[in-house]
C-alpha positions in Angstrom: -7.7 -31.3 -15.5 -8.6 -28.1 -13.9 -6.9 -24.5 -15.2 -5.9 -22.3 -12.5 -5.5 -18.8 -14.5 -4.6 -15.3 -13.7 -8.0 -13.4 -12.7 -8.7 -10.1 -11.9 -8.0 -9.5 -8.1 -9.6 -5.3 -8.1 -9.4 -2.2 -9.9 -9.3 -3.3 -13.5 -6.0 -5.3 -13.5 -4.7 -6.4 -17.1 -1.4 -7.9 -15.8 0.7 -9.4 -13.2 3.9 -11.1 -12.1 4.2 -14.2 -10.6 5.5 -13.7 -6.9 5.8 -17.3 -5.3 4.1 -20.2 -5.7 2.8 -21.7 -2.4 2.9 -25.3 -3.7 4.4 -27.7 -5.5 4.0 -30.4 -8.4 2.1 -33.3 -6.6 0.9 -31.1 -3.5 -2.5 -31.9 -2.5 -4.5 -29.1 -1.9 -7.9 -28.3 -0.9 -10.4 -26.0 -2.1 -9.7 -22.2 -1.3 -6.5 -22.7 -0.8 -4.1 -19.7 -1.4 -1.5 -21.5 -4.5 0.3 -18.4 -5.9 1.4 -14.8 -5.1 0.7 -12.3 -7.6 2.5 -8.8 -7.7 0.0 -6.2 -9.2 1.5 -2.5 -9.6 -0.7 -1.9 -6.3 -0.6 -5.0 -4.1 0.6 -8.8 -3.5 -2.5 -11.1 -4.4 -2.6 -14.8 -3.1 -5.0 -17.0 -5.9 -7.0 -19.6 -4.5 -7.5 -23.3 -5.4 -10.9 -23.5 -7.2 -11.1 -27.3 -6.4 -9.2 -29.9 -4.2 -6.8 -32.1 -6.1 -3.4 -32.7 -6.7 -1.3 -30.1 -8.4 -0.1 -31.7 -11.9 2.1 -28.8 -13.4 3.0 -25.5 -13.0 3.1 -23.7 -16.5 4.4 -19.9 -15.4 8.1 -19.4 -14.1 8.2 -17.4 -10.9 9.4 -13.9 -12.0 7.3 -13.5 -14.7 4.6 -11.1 -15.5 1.7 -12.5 -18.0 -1.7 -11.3 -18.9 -5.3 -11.7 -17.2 -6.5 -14.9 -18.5 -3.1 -17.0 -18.4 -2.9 -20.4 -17.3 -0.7 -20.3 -14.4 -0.8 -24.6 -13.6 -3.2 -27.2 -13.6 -4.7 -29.0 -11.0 -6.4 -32.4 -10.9 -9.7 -32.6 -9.2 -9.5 -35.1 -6.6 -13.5 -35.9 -6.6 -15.6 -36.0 -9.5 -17.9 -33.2 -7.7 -15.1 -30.8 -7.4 -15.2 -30.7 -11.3 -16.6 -26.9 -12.0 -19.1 -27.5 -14.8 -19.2 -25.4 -17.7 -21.3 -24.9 -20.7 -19.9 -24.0 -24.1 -21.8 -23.1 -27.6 -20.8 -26.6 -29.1 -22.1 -28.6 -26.3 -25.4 -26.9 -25.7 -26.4 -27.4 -29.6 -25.4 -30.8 -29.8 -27.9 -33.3 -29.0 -25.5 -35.3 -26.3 -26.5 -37.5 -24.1 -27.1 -36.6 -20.5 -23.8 -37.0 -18.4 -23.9 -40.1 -15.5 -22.2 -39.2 -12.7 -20.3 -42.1 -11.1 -19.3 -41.8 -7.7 -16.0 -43.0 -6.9 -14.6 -44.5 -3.6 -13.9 -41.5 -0.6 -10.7 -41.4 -0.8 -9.3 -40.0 3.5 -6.8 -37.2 2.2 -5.3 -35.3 5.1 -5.2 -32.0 4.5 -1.9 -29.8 4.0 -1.7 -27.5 6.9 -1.8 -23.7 5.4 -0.4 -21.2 8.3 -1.6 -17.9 7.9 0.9 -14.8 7.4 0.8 -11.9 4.9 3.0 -12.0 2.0 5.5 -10.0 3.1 5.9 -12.2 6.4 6.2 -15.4 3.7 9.1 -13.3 2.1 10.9 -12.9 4.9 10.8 -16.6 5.7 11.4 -17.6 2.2 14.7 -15.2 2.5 16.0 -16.6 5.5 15.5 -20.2 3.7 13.1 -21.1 6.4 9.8 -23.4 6.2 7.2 -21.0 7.8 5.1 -24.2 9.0 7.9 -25.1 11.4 7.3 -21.2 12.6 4.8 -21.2 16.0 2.7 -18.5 15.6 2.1 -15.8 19.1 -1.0 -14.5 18.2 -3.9 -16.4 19.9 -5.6 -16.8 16.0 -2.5 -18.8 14.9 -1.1 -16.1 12.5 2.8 -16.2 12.2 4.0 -12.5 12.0 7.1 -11.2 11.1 8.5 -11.2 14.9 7.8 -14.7 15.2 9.8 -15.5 11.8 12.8 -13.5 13.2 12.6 -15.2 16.4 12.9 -18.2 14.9 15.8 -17.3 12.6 17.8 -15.9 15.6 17.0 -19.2 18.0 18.3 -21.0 14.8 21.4 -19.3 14.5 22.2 -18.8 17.7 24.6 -21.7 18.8 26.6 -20.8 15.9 27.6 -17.5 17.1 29.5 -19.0 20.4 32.3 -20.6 17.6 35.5 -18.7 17.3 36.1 -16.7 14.7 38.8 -17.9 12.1 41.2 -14.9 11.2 42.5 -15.5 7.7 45.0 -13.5 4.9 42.2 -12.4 2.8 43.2 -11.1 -1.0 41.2 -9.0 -2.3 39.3 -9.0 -5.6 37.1 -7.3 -8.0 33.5 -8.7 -8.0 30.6 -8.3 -9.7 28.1 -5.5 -8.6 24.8 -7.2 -7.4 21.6 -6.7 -8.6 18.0 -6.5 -7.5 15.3 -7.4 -9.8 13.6 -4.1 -11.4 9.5 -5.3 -11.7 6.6 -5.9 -9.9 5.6 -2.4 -7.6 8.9 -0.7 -7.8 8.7 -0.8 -11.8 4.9 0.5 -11.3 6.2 3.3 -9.0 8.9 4.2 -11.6 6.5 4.5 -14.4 3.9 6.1 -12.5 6.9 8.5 -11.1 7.8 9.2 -15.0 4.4 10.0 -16.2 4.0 12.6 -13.7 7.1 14.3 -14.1 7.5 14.3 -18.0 3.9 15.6 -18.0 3.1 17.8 -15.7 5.3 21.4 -15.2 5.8 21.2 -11.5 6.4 23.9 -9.0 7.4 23.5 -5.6 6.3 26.5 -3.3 7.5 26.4 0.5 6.4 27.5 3.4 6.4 27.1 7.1 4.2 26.9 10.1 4.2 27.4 14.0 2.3 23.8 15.1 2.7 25.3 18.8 -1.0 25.9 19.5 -2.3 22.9 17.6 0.3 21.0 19.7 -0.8 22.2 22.9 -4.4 21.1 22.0 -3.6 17.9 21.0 -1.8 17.6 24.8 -4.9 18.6 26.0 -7.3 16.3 24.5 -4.8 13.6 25.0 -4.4 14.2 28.4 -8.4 13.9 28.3 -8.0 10.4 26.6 -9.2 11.5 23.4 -5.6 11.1 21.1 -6.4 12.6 17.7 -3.8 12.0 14.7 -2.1 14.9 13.6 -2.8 14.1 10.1 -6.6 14.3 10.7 -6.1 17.7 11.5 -4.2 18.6 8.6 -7.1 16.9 6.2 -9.6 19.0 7.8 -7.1 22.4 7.7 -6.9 21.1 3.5 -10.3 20.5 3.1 -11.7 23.8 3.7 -8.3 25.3 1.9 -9.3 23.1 -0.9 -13.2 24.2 -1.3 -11.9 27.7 -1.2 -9.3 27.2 -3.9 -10.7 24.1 -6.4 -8.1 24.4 -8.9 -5.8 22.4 -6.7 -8.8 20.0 -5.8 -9.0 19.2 -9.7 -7.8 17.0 -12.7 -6.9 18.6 -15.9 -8.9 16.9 -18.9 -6.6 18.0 -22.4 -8.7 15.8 -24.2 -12.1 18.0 -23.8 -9.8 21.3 -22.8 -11.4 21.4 -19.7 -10.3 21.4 -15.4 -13.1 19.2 -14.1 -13.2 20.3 -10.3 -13.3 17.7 -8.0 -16.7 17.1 -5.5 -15.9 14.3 -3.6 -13.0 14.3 -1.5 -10.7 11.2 -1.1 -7.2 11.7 0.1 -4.6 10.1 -0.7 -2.0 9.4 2.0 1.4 8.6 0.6 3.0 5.8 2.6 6.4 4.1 2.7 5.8 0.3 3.2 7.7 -2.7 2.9 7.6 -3.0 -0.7 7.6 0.5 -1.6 5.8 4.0 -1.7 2.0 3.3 -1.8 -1.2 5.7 -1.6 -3.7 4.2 0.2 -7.0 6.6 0.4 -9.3 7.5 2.9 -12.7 7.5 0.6 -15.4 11.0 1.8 -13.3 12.6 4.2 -15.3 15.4 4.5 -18.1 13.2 5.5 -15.7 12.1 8.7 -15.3 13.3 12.2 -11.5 13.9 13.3 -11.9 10.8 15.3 -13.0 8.4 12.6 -10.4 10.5 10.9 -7.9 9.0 13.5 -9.4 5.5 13.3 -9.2 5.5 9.5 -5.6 6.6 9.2 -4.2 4.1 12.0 -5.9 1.6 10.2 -4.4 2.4 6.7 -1.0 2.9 8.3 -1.5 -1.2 10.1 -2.3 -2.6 7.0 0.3 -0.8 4.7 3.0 -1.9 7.2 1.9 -5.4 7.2 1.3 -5.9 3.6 -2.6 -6.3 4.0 -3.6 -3.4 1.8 -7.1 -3.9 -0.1 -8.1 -2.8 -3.2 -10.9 -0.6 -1.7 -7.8 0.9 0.2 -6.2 1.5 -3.4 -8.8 3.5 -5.4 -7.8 6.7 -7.0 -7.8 10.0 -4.7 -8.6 13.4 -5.8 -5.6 14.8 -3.8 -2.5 13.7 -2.0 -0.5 14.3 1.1 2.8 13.1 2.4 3.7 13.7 6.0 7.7 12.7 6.3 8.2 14.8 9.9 9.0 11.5 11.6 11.2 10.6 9.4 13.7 13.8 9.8 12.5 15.6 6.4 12.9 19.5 6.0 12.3 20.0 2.8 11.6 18.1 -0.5 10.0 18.9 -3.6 7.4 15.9 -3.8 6.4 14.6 -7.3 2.2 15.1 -7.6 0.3 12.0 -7.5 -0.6 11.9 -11.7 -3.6 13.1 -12.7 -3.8 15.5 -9.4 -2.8 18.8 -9.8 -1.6 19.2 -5.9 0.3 17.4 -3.5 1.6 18.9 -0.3 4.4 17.4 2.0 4.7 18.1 6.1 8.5 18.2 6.9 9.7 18.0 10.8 8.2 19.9 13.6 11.6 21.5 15.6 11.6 23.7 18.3 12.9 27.2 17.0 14.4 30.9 18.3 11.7 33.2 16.7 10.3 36.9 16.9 6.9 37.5 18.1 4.7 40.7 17.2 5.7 42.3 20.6 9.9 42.2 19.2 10.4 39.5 21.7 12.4 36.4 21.5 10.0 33.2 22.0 10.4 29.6 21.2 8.1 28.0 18.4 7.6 24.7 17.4 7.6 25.1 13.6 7.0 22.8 10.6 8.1 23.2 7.2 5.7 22.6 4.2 6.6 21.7 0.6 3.4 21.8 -1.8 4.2 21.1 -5.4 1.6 22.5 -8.0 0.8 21.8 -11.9 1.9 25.3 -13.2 -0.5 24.5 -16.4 -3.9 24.4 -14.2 -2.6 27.4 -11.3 -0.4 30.1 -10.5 2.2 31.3 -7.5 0.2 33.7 -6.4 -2.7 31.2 -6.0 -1.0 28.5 -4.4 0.7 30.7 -2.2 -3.1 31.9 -0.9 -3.7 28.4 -0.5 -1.2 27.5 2.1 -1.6 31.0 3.7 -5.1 30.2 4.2 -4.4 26.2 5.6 -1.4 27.9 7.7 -3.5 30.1 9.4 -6.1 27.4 10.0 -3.6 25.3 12.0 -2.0 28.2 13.7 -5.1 28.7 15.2 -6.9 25.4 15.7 -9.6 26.7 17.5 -10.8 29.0 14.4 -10.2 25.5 12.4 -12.5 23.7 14.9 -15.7 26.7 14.4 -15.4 25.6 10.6 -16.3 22.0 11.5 -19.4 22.9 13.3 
């Protein structure tokens, strides 16, 4: 009887919760085959079958959250070969005979067909109460996506809409308020959210900025065929901020009374996905041209929204931004991304009535910044120099583009 147990799936995991199992007592399943989903505080894991067999018992409830190293079900190995061989202290100092392998009949097993969809595209089936092998996948590589689950739900449910509605006397009632489980990544988020707050003394300094040049550039170039992110403009505007000003580019170590100022630069880009706010990083992006900048944040952005995250995409930053313009933001006061000592927000880009240096009336296109600070490691004054400094660098984007060269 083989042991299927919780393993570490990246970045030093000690625990998980069990998401969904993907079989059942007596399935058959084949080697490699994804069995479970397990929620870390970062991602949603699928564990692989380590040998083909028939699955004898599941041990761990769904729901639960249990320790590396936990048997999670057992499977039983289908072919003698399968069996993974392992050598303990006891058996290598006795003097045991040699093992005789005996070859049993091949037995023809079918094997189960195993669709391929991200977790979050299993959820959605699962929620709907739908089997996502009776799903027909679009894409050409036989992935089922989440489109082709809700297309199926609404074919489904469509004859039912054409009967007539029944009008009844309805009495009303007091009911329960309903609940939604508090675990997995939005308990993570909620601790990690706690930590930074009740440990670091934030401030939140504002400030805004006239995007009307760096927009017009962006036209250009895209007019060009070269369409560069936003955001990879910003990164570059912070990174020279941020080697000018280290303090915010820095983690505060109480242990050795020391503010160890960071050299490499990986930024943290906060996202809102399916299953909550995540931080994927892009890893040296100093090292990267604004158009690899471009490639690498589309990239992120795909995979966050499809639940495909990696752990490489999860490894800790040394600073944090949040761009919420899209999503109708003016103003916040964002929480810093624990142990960082910086994190700045972008807020909506409007088109506003403003006074140039001449007196006159012109219209702007201005953005509104939030950047919260750890008051313990910098100042006002200082963080205030910071944004004046990355303000004037996207105000005038060709001045930003002669500090790339």
């Amino acid at each position: 009887m083989i042991e299927v147990k919780l393993h570490d799936v990246g970045e030093g995991m000690t625990e998980g919760e069990i998401a969904h199992y993907l079989v059942q007592v007596g399935d058959h399943v084949t080697t490699d085959q994804p069995v479970v989903e397990v929620a870390t505080d970062k991602m949603v894991a699928e564990l692989p079958a380590p040998v083909s067999g028939i699955v004898k018992e599941i041990i761990i409830p769904v729901g639960q959250t249990v320790q590396v190293g936990t048997t999670l079900l057992h499977i039983e190995a289908s072919n003698a070969s399968d069996m993974p061989v392992a050598v303990t202290p006891e058996a290598s100092s006795a003097p045991e005979p040699a093992s005789v392998a005996v070859t049993a009949p091949p037995v023809q097993i079918s094997p189960a067909k195993r669709v391929l969809a991200t977790p979050y595209t299993r959820k959605i089936a699962r929620d709907h109460g739908i089997d996502i092998e009776a799903v027909t996948a679009s894409d050409p590589s036989g992935r089922v996506s989440e489109d082709d689950v809700l297309r199926f739900v609404q074919a489904a449910t469509a004859p039912q809409e054409t009967a007539a509605p029944i009008i009844e006397e309805v009495t009303y009632q007091e009911t329960t308020p309903e609940t939604i489980p508090f675990r997995g990544i939005r308990k993570q988020i909620a601790k990690k959210m706690t930590q930074s707050l009740y440990t670091i003394p934030h401030v939140t300094h504002f400030e805004e900025v006239d995007m009307t040049r760096l927009l017009a550039l962006r036209a250009e170039w895209k007019a060009a065929g070269r369409n560069i992110n936003v955001n990879a403009f910003f990164i570059k505007a912070l990174i020279v901020a941020l080697k000018e000003y280290p303090v915010f580019h820095a983690k505060l170590d109480e242990t050795n009374a020391c503010i160890r100022l960071e050299q490499d630069f990986h930024f943290g880009m906060a996202t809102e996905t399916p299953d909550g706010l995540m931080v994927p990083v892009i890893r040296h992006a100093d090292q990267l041209s604004l158009t690899e900048l471009h490639e690498q944040l589309v990239a992120l952005q795909q995979r966050a929204q499809n639940g495909a995250l990696r752990a490489a995409d999860l490894k800790p930053s040394t600073f944090t931004m949040s761009n919420v313009g899209p999503l109708g933001s003016t103003g916040a006061t964002p929480i810093i991304n624990y142990p960082e000592t910086a994190l700045i927000a972008f807020h909506k880009t409007k088109k506003r009535a403003c006074v140039d240096e001449n007196d006159q009336i012109v219209v702007r296109s201005m953005m509104n910044l939030s950047m919260s600070f750890d008051h313990r490691v910098a100042d006002g004054a200082t963080a205030v120099a910071f944004t004046n400094r990355f303000v004037s660098l996207i105000e005038q984007p060709t001045t930003l583009l002669l500090e790339l060269i």
